[in-house]
N, C-alpha and C positions, 0 to 999 in steps of 0.2 A: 613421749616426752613427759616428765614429770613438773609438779607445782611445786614453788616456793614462795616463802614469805615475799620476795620482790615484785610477785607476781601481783599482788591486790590492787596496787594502783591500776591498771591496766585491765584486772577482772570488773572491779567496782566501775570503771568508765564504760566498759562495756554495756552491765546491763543498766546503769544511770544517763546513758544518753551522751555519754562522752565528758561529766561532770570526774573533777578527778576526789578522790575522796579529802575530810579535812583531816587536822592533824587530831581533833577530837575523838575522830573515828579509827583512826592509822594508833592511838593510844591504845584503846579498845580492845585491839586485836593484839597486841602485842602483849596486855596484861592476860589477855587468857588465855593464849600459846607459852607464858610463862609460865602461868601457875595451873593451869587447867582449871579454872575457876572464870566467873564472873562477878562484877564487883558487886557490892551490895547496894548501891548506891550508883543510875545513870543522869549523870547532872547536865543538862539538855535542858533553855530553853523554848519555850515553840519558834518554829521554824529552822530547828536548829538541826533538822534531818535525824530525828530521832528511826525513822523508819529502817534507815542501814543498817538497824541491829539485826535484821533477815541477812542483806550484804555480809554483815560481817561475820555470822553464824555458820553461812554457807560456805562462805571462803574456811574458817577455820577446820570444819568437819572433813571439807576436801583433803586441807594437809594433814590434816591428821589420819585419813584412808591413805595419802601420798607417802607416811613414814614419817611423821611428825612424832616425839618423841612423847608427848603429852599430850592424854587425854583427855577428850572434850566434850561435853554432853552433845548427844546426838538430834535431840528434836529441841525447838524453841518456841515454848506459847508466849505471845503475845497477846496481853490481858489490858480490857480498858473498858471502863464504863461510858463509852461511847459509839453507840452503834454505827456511828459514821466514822471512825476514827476505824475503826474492827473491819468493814470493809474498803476503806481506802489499804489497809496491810494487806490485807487476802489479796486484791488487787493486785498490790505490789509483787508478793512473791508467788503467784502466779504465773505474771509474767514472768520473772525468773527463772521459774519454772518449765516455762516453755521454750526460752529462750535456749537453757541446757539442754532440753532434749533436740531441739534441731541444729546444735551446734555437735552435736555426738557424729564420730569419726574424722573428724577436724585436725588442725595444727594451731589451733587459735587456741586463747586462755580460756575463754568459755568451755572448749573440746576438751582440753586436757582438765578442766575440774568437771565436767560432767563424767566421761572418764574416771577420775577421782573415785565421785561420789558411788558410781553403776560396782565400784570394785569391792564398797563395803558390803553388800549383799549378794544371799545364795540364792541360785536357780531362779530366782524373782524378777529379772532385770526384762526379761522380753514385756511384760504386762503391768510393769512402771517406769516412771520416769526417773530422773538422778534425785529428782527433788519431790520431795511426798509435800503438799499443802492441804490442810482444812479448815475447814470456817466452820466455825462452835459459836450460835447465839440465839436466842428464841427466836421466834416466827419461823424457820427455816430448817427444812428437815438434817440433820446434823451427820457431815462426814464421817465415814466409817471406813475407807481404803484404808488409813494410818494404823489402823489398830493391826493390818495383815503386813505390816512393815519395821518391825522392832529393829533391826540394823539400818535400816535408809538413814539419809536426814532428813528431817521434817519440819516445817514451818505450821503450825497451828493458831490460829486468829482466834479469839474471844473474847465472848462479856465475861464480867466476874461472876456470874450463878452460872453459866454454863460450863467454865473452867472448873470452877470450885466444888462444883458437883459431882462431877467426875472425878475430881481428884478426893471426896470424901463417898466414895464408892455407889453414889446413888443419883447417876447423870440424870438430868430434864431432859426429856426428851428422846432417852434411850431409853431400851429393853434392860430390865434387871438381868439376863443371862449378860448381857457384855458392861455393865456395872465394876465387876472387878478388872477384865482385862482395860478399859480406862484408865481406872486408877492405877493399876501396875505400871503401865506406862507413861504417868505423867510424873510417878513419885519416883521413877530412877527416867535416868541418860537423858533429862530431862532440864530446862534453863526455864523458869517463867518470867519473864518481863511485865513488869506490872505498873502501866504508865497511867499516868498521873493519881499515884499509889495515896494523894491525901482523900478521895475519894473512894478508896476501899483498904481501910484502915484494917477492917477485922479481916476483911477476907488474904491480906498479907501476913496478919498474927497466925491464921489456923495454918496456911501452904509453911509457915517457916515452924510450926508445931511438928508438921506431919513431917517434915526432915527429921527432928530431934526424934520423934518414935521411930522411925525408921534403923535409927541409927543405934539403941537399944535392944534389939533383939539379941537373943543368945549369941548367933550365928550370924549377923549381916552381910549382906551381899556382896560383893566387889568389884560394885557397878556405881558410877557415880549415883550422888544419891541427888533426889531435889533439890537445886537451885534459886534462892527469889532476890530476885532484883529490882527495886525502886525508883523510879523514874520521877526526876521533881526539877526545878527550875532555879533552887537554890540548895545548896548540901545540910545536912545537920550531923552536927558533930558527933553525934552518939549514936551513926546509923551503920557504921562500919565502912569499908573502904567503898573511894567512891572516885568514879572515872568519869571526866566529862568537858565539857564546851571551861577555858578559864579563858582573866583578860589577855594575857599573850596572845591570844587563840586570833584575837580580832586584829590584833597588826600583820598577822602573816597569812591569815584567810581572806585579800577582802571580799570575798561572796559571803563568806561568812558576817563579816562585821557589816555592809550595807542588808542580807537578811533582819541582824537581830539589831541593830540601832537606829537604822532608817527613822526619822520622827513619823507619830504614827500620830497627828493632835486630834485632842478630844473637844467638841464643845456638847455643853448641857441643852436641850431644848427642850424647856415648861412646858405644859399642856393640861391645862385644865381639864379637861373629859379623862385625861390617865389617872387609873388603867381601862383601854378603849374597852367599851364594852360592846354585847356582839349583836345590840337592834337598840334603835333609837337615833335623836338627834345627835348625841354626844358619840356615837358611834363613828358619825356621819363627820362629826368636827376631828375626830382622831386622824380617821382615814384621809379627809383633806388635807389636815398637818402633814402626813406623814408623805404624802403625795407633792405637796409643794418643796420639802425638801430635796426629795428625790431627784426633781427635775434640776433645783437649784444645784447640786453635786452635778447632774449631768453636763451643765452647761459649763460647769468653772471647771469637773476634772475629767469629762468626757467618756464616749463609755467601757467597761459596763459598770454600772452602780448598785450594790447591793443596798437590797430594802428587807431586814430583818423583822419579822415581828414574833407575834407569843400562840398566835391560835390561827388554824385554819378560815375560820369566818375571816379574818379580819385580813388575813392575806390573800382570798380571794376578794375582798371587798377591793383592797389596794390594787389590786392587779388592773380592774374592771375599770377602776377611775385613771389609769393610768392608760389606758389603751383608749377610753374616751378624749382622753389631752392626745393622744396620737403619737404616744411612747410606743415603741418596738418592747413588749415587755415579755416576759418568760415569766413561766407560774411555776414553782415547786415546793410544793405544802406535802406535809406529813412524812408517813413509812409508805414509802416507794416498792413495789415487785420486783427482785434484780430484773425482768423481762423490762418493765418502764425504765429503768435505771442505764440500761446499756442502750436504749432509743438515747437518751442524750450526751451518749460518749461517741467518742469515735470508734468508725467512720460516719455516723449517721449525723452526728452534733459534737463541735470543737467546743460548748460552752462553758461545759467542767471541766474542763485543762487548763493548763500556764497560759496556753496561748489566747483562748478567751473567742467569743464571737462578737466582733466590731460592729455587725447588725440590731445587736439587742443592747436597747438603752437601759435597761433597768429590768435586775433578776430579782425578784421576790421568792421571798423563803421563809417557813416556819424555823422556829430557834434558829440550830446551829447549821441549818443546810444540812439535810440527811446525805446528801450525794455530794463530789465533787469538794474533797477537803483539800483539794490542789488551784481552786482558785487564785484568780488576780486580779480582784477588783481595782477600779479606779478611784471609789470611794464607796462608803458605805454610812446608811441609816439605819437604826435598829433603835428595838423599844427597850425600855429598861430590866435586863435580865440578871440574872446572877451572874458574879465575877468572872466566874471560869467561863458560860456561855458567850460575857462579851468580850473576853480574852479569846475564844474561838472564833468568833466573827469579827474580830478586828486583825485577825491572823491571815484571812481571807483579803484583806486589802492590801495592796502594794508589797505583794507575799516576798517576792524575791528584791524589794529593794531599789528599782531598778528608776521609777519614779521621781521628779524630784520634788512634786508636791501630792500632798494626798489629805486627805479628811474622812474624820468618821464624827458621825452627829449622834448622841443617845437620847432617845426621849423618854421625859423622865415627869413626874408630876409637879404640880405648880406648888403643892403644897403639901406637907407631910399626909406620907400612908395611913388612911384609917385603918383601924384595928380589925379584921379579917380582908384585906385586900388581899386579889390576888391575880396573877396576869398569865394567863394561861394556867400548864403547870406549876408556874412558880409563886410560891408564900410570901406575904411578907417579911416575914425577918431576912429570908434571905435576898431581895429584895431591895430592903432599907439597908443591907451592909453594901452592898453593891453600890447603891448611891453616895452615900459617903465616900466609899473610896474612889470615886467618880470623880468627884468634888473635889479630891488632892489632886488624881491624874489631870485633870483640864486645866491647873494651873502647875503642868509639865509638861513644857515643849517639846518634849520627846512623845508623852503622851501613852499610848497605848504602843512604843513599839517593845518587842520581848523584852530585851536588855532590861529595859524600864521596867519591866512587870517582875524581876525575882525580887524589888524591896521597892514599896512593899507590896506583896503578892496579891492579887485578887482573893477575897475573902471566901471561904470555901464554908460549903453548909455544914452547921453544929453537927453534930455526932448525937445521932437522935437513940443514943441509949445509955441506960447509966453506966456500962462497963465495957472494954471488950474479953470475949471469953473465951479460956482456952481449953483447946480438948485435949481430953483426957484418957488415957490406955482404956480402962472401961468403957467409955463411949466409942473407940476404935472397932471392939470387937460387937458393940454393940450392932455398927454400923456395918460393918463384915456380912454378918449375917441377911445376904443380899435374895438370899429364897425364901427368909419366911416369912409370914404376916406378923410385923411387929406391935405393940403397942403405940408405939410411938413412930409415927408413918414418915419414910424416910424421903418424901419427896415435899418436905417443911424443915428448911434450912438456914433459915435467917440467921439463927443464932450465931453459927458460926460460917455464914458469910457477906450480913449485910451489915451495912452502916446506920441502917435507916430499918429500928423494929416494927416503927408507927407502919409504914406503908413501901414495903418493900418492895422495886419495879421488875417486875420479870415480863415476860412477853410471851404470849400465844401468833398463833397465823390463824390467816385468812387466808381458804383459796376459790376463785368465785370459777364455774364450770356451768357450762351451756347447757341447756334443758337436763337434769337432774331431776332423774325420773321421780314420778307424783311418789311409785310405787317404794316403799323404805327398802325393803328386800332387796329391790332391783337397785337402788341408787345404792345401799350399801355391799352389792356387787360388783357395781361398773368402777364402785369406789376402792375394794379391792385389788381389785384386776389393774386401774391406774392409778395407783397414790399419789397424793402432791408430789409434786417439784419443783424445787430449789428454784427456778427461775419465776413460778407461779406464787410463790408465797407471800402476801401483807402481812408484814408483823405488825403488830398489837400489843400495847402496853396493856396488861394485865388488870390493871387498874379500871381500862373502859370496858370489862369484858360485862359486866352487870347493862349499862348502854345498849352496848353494841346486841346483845341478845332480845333485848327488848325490841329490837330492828329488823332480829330475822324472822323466817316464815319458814312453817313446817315442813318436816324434809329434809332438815340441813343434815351432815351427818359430820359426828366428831372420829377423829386417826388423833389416839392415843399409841405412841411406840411400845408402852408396856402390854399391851392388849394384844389377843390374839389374832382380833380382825377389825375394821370400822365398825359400827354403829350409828343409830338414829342418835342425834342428842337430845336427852331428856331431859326435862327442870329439875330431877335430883342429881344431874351431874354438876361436880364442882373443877370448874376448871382449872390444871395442873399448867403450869411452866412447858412447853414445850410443844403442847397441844394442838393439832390444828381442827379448822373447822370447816367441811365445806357445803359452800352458798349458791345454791341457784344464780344466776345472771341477773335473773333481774329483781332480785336484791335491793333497794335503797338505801343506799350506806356509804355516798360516798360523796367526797367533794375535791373536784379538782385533780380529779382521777387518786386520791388517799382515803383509807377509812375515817371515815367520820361521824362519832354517833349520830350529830345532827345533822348529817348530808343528805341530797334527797338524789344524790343521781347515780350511775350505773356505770358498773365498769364490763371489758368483756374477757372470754376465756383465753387465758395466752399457753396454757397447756403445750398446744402442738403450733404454735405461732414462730417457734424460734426457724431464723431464714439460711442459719447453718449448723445444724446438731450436730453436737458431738457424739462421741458413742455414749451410747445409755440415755440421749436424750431421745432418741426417734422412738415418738410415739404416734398412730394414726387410730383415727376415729373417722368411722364412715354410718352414719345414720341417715334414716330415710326422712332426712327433712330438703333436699332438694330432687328436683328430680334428676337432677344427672348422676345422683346417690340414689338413687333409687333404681336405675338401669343399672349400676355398676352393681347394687348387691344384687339382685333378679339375675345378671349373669352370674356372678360366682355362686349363686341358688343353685343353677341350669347344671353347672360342673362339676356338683355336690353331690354323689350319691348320700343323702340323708338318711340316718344319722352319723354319717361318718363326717369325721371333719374336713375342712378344706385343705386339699393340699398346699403346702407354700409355694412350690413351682407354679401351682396354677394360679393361684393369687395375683402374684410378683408379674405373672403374663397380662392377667385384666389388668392391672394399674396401669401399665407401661400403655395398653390396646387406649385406656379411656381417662391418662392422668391429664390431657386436654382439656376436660372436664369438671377433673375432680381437685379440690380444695384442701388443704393447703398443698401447692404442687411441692414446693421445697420438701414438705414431710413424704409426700408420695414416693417420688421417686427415690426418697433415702428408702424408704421401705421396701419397694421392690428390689433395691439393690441389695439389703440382707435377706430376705427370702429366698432369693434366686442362688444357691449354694448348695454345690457338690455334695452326695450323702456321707463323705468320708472327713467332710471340717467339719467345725462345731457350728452348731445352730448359730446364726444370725440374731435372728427374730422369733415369735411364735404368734400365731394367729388361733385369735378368738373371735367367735360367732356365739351372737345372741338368736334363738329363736325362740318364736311366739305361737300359738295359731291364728291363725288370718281367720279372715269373717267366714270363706267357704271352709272350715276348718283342714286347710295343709300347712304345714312350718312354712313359716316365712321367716325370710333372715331380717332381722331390723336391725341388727348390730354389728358391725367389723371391726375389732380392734387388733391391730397388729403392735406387739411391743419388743423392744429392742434388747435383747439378751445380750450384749457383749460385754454389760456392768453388773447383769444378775448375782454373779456370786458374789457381790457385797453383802448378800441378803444370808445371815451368819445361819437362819431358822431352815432355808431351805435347802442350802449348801448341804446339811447334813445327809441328804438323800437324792438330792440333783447334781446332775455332772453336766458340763456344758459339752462334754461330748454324746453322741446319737447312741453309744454304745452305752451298755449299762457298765459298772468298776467292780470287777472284782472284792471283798474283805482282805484278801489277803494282799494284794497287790498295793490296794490305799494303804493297809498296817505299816506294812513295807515302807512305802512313800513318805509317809507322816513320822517315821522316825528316824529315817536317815534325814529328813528335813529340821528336825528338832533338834541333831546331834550340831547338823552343823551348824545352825544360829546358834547353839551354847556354846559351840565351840568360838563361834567367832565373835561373839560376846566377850568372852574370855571368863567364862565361869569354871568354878574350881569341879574337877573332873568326876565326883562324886553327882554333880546336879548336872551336868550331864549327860552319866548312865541314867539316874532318874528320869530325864526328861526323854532319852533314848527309848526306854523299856517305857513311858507312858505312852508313847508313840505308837509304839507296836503295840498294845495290847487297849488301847482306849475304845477302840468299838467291836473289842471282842462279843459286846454282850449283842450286835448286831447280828450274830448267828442264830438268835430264838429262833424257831421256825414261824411262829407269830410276826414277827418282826419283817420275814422275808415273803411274809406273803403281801406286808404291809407294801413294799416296792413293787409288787408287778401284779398284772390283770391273765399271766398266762403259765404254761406249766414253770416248775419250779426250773431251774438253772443247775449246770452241775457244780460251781460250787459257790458258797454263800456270795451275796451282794452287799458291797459298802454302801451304793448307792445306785440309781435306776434311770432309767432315760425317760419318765416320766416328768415333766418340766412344770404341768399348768397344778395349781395350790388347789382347785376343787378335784382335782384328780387324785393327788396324794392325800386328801382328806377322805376324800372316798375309799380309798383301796384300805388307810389306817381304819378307821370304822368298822372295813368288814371283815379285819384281820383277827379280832380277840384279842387282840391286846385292850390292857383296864385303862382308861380315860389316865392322862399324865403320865402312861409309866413312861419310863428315861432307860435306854440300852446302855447307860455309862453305869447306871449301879448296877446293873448287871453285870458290865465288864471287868470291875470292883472285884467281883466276886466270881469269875471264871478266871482270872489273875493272877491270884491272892496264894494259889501254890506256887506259881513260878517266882513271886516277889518276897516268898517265904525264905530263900535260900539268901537273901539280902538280908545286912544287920535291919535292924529295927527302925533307926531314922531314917537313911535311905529308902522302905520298904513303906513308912508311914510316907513321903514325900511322893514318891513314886505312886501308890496307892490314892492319894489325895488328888494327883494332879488327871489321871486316870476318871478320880469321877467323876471334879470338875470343870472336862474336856469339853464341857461345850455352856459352861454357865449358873449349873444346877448342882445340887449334893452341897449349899454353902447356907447353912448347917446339914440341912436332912432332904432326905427325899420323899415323897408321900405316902411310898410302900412299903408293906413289911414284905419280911421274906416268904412266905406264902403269896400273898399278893405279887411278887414278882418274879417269881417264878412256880410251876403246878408244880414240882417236888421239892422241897425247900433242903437245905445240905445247912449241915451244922456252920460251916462258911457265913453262908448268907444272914442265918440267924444272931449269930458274935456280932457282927458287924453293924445289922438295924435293927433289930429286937433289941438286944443286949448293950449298946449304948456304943461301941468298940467304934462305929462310926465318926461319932462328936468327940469323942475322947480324941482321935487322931487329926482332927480338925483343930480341936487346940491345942494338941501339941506342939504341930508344924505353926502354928502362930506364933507359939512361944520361942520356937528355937528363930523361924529366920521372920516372925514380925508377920505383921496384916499385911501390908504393901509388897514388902517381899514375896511373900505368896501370890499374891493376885500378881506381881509382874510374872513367875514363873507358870503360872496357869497362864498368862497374854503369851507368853512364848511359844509354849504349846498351842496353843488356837492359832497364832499366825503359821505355825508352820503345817497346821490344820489345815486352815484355809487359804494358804499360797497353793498346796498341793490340790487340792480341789478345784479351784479357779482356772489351773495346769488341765483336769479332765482327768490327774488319779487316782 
C-alpha cells in the first residue's frame, strides 16, 4: 500500500503517542511538499512542539520515495546551542527510529512509511534502518553510520561548533580523512534547522554563505543544495518566508492555546547574600532562602517543584538542606554520562517525563536541567539567570497547560549588581538585562507563559564581536585543503562560527575507567583496544579544561579522532574541541555524581555496565582483581596453547561454565553469545588477551577483553583492509562491488550521466594501487594468495600494524595515489573533465591526496613511469584538484568524493 499526504495525521499520532498534529505543523508540510523548500523562517514559540520538524521531515521524504512529485532534502540537522535541547531531539527521533524499523512488514502507517523510506536506498537496507539518526556535540564520540548513507533519510542532532564544522570542512572531533565527506553531505540534500537562531547569529550567516558558493561553481550540481532555517518566537520581516504557530492557530488548537498562554506568574524574591556564594555564612543565608521557598511552592502547588540554581556547590548544598527538612528530594547538577542519564528515564525513573514522579517533593537542578526537557513541574524556584535560561525553566512548569494554578519565584538581589558580579556562568550584563525585564513580566499576569515571551522577548546576550564575517571563495579553498599542514590550523573556528570571540564554549569529555594501568604503554593499549563510549562520556565545557587538569593524576591518557592512536597527556598538549580524556576511578573530580573542578568525590566505570547492549556496545573486561576472575582466566590460560590466541568457541564455553561468577553477567553472556558462531558468518566478536610474566616466569593472562564486531566497520581507517567476513576479499571482486555500488546511488541521486560514469570507473579502479606486492604482504602473515587482496581476515589493529611495518612500504604511503597512477591510461580515453573528476575522486577514495600526498614518484613506487612523475613531481596533481573546484565548487566535490566512500563503505560492511 502506498502513502499520501492524508496519511500524516495518523503517522504523526502514531509516533506522538496518539497526539494529532496542529495546524502549525499540517502548514509545514504542505509548504515543502509545494515548493520543495523549507521556510526561512520557523515561527514557534516554546512549547509549541517545535520538535515535529523530525515528524514532519520524515513524513515528507517517505512521500516523496512514495512518488511525490517534489523534491525534498533528504537529511535534516537540527542545530541548537543547547546541549539539553540536542539530546531531548536525538531522543525523539530515535525513537522514531525504532519505531519504523519494527513496524517494517506491516499494513499500519508506520509500515508503509518505513517501506517508503527502506525503497530510497541500494543494497543498504539489511544493516539499516528506514531512518539514519546521529548526535553531533562535544564530550561524545561523534556518529559516523550517516556518512555510509547518502540516499536514506536522516535526522542529525547538534551543537553549532560541531554542525558548523563539519559543514566548514574541518569537523571537532573527527578524522581529517572524513572532513570532506561531512561536508559534502551537510552542504547538498541537506535542511538545517537552527533553533533559537538569535544565539547563533554568525554561525547562520556562514551555513547561508556556503549555499551562495555552492551555487557558483561553473557546473553545480543538481542536487538540492543547503538549506537554513530559523527558528524564533516572533517573525522579522526581512528574514524571508516564514511558516509557523499564528493567533488563529490558538482558537482551533486548544492543546495548543492552553500550552502557550496558560498564566505562567512571576514573583521577584530579594536576597541580600545574591549572588549565593559557594562558603561562608551568606552562602548559608542563600541556600536557606532558596530552601524555604521550595517548600512554600510544595505546599500551595504540590509536587514536584523545581529548584533551579547557578552552580554545582550551591545545588548540592540545596539538596542536603532539603533532605534535612524531610523533602523527597532528587539531585541533578551538571553534564550527566548518557549511562547516568537513562538511570533516570524510563523504565528505571518516570521523573523526566510529562508524567512526573509523585514521590519526589522537590527536583534540584543546575541552570537549565541538562536532562529531561519534557518536564511538568508543579511550580518552580530558580536564581537569577539570563533571559533565555529563565524562559527554559519556566517552560518546564505547567509544560502542557493542564494546571490551573502554577508559580514560578526568581531570586534575584536586594540591590543593584556590582560591577564584576557574577553567578555561576553567567556575567553581569547579562544578568542585569534579565532583571529588568523580570520586573515588566511580574507585573504580567500571564507572566512567563510563551504567548507572553515573543513581546517582549527575553533579552538575549550582546554579540561579543564587532562584526559578523563572511566567508570568502579564497578562504573556501583555503579550508579544502584538509591534508595539509596549514598555517592557519583549521580546528580554530570562532570566526566564522561563534557569537562570542571573548570566550567561545566548546566541549571536551571525560571518561573515568577502573584501575588504568600505572604502566602509559599499557593503559595507552587497553585504551586502544576499548575507546570511549558514547554512553561513558562526561562532557566538559572547555572553558574548565585548565581546572579540571589541575585535578588529575598521572596516567590519564588523551583520544584525539585526528590521531593515529591514544596517548599519555602531556602539559604541552592543548586541548581541541572534541577531545576526550581518560581518568583513572579514583580520580577526584566530582560532585553529585558531575565533573566538578572543585568536587572531591568519585564516580565509577560504566564502560561495560549497560544491562541491555545493543550491537557494538558488548564490550567484556576480565582482570585479575577478584578471584573468581582470576579462576576464569587460569582456565582459559589451561586451553591456550601459548602463544597462540584463545579460541572464541573456547572462550564463549568458560563464560557460559563460570558466568555464575563472573561480573557484569548481562555483558558475559552477550559475549559468549557472539563468540559462539559458525566458521562460515562473520565474526561476532574478537578476543584479546593481555599477557605478562608471572613471578616464576611463565605467561600468565591478566587480561580478557572481548569486543563486539558487528558495528566495527564504522571504523572508515580499518575497513580499508578488514572484512568482517573470516575469508580474506579478493581486489577484484571489491573493484567490482564498489562500482556497481557507486553507479547506482548516482544513479538514484539523479545525477547527470557523465558523474556517474566518473563515479562508476572511480569505483572500479580506486584501489587499484592495492596490488603493490608491498602492499599485499602488508595483509597477510602467510604465502602470497593467487590473486591480489582488497582486504584480509586480519581484524585486531596491532596485527595490521605489525604485518604494515614488515612490508617495506615508506611510513604514510597511500595505495589511492598509486591507483591514480595505474588508472590514468584507461581514464586517458575519457575527455579531460570527466578524466580530471574521475582521477580526483580515485585519489581521494578514502580522505587523502586533498591537495598532495607525501610522495614523490620514486618514493612511491621502486620504478617511477613518466605517469607518476606529471602528476606529483610535476604539479599535474594540484593543477587537477583546482580545476574540479572550479568547475563543480569545493562542496560539490567533497559530496561527490562522500558518495564514493559510502558506497566504499556499504560494500565493505556487506563482507566485499
Amino acid at each position: 500500500m502506498s502513502l499520501d499526504r492524508a496519511d500524516f495525521g495518523a503517522f504523526f499520532a502514531a509516533v506522538r503517542g496518539g497526539h494529532r498534529p496542529f495546524r502549525w505543523q499540517e502548514r509545514l508540510l504542505d509548504h515543502i511538499l509545494r515548493t520543495g523548500r523549507w521556510p526561512d523562517q520557523l515561527v514557534a514559540p516554546t512549547g509549541a512542539g517545535k520538535t515535529s520538524v523530525i515528524d514532519v521531515h520524515v513524513f515528507a521524504v517517505a512521500l516523496m520515495a512514495s512518488g511525490h512529485p517534489v523534491r525534498v532534502p533528504r537529511r535534516l540537522a537540527l542545530v541548537v546551542d543547547r546541549r539539553a535541547l540536542v539530546d531531548d531531539q536525538h531522543e525523539h527521533a530515535t525513537t522514531v527510529a525504532h519505531q519504523l524499523a519494527e513496524a517494517r512488514g506491516g499494513r499500519s502507517v508506520l509500515a508503509r512509511t518505513a517501506d517508503a523510506l527502506d525503497s530510497l536506498r541500494v543494497g543498504f537496507k539489511d544493516r539499516a534502518g528506514p531512518l539514519s539518526t546521529a548526535l553531533l556535540r562535544g564530550g561524545a564520540p561523534p556518529s559516523r553510520e550517516w556518512l555510509d548513507d547518502p540516499v536514506g533519510c536522516a535526522v542529525l542532532c547538534a551543537t553549532p561548533d560541531m554542525w558548523g564544522s563539519r559543514l566548514l570542512l574541518s569537523g571537532y572531533g573527527s578524522r581529517a580523512q572524513a572532513w570532506p565527506r561531512e561536508a559534502g553531505l551537510l552542504a547538498y540534500d541537506t535542511v538545517a534547522v537552527v533553533d533559537e537562531a538569535h544565539l547563533s547569529q554568525q554561525l547562520v550567516t556562514t551555513a547561508r554563505r556556503v549555499t551562495e558558493l555552492a551555487v557558483v561553481a561553473e557546473e553545480p550540481l543538481d542536487v538540492p543544495v543547503l538549506q537554513v532555517v530559523e527558528t524564533t518566537a516572533t517573525p522579522t520581516a526581512d528574514a524571508g518566508v516564514a511558516v509557523g504557530v499564528e493567533q488563529d492557530d490558538l482558537e482551533v488548537d486548544e492543546a495548543l492555546r492552553q500550552r502557550l498562554t496558560a498564566p505562567k506568574p512571576v514573583t521577584l524574591l530579594p536576597l541580600a547574600s545574591w549572588p549565593i556564594p559557594h562558603s561562608g555564612s551568606a552562602r548559608k543565608a542563600g541556600v536557606t532562602a532558596l530552601a524555604n521557598e521550595a517548600v512554600r511552592l510544595r505546599e500551595a502547588y504540590g509536587p514536584t517543584v523545581g529548584c533551579f540554581v547557578n552552580s554545582v556547590a550551591v545545588a548540592a548544598a540545596v539538596a542536603e538542606e532539603m533532605r534535612a527538612r524531610g523533602m523527597e528530594t532528587a539531585l541533578i547538577c551538571g553534564r550527566l554520562r548518557p549511562y547516568d542519564i537513562d538511570r533516570l528515564r524510563p523504565p528505571k525513573s518516570t521523573l523526566l517525563t510529562i508524567a512526573g514522579d509523585p514521590k519526589v517533593d522537590v527536583l534540584v537542578s543546575t541552570q537549565s536541567l541538562e536532562v529531561g526537557v519534557d518536564l511538568d513541574l508543579a511550580a518552580a524556584v530558580t536564581e537569577l539567570a539570563p533571559g533565555g535560561a529563565i524562559a527554559q525553566r519556566a517552560g518546564r512548569v505547567n509544560r502542557l497547560g493542564l494546571r490551573t494554578t502554577t508559580a514560578v519565584t526568581v531570586v534575584v538581589p536586594a540591590a543593584d549588581l556590582p560591577a564584576g558580579a557574577q553567578s555561576g556562568p553567567y556575567q553581569r550584563a547579562e544578568l542585569a538585562a534579565a532583571y529588568t525585564w523580570l520586573q515588566r513580566q511580574s507585573a504580567d499576569p500571564a507572566g512567563l507563559a510563551p504567548w507572553a515571551l515573543r513581546e517582549p522577548r527575553p533579552p538575549v546576550p550582546a554579540l561579543r564581536r564587532d562584526l559578523l564575517q563572511r566567508l570568502e571563495l579564497a578562504q573556501t579553498w583555503h579550508l579544502a585543503r584538509t591534508n595539509d599542514k596549514l598555517a592557519a590550523p583549521q580546528d580554530d573556528l570562532d570566526l566564522w562560527l561563534s557569537d562570542n570571540l571573548d570566550e567561545p564554549d566548546h566541549e571536551i569529555g571525560i571518561v573515568v575507567r577502573r584501575a588504568l594501568p600505572a604502566d602509559e604503554s599499557d593503559a595507552v593499549r587497553l585504551i586502544e583496544k576499548l575507546p570511549p563510549r558514547e554512553h561513558e562520556v562526561f562532557p566538559v565545557s572547555i572553558r574548565q579544561a585548565a581546572k579540571v587538569r589541575e585535578r588529575l593524576k598521572p596516567g590519564s591518557v588523551l583520544v584525539r579522532p585526528g590521531d593515529d592512536a591514544p596517548r599519555p597527556l602531556s602539559d604541552g598538549d592543548r586541548l581541541r574541541p572534541g577531545d576526550q580524556l581518560v581518568i583513572d576511578d579514583t580520580t577526584e573530580l566530582f560532585t553529585a555524581g558531575a565533573v566538578d573542578p572543585e568536587g572531591s568525590g568519585r564516580v565509577g566505570d560504566a564502560l561495560d555496565a549497560l544491562d541491555e547492549p545493543k550491537p557494538g556496545e558488548v564490550v567484556l573486561r576480565i582482570e585479575r582483581d577478584t578471584a573468581a576472575h582470576r579462576r576464569f582466566l587460569d582456565a582459559v590460560t589451561a586451553a591456550t596453547d601459548y602463544p597462540a590466541e584463545p579460541e572464541p568457541q573456547e572462550v564463549a564455553r568458560l563464560l557460559r561454565v563460570h558466568r555464575e561468577e563472573l561480573a557484569p553477567r548481562p555483558m558475559v553472556v552477550a559475549a559468549a553469545g557472539l563468540l559462539d558462531r559458525p566458521e562460515d558468518e562473520p565474526a561476532g566478536a574478537e578476543v584479546t588477551p593481555h599477557w605478562q610474566d608471572s613471578d616464576d616466569g611463565e605467561p600468565e593472562l591478566v587480561r580478557l577483553i572481548v569486543v563486539d564486531l558487528r558495528e566495527a566497520t564504522v571504523d572508515a581507517e580499518l575497513r580499508q583492509t578488514w572484512t568482517p567476513r573470516r575469508k580474506p576479499v579478493t581486489l577484484r571482486r571489491h573493484a567490482d562491488a564498489v562500482a556497481e555500488r557507486a553507479e547506482s546511488v548516482a544513479t538514484r541521486l539523479g545525477l547527470a550521466a557523465e558523474l556517474v560514469e566518473a563515479l562508476r570507473l572511480a569505483g572500479a579502479h580506486h584501489d587499484d594501487g592495492k596490488a603493490d606486492d608491498r602492499f599485499q604482504r602488508s595483509l597477510r602473515a602467510g604465502p602470497a594468495p593467487e590473486e591480489p587482496l582488497a582486504k584480509s581476515g586480519v581484524r585486531d589493529a596491532w596485527r595490521i600494524k605489525r604485518l604494515r611495518d614488515g612490508s617495506g612500504l615508506p611510513t604514510r604511503w597511500r595505495h589511492e595515489q598509486l591507483s591514480v597512477v595505474l588508472a590514468w591510461p584507461a581514464l586517458s580515453a575519457m575527455d579531460d573533465v570527466c578524466r580530471d573528476l574521475a582521477a580526483r575522486l580515485i585519489g581521494t577514495s578514502h580522505g587523502h591526496g586533498r591537495h598532495g600526498f607525501p610522495h614523490t614518484s620514486k618514493q612511491l613506487v621502486d620504478n617511477a613511469d613518466e605517469i607518476a612523475a606529471t602528476l606529483f613531481d610535476e604539479g599535474l596533481w594540484d593543477e587537477l584538484i583546482e580545476r574540479t573546484h572550479i568547475r563543480l565548487g569545493v562542496w560539490g566535490c567533497a559530496y561527490l568524493e562522500a558518495l564514493l566512500r559510502a558506497a566504499d563503505g556499504q560494500v565493505s560492511a556487506e563482507g566485499s
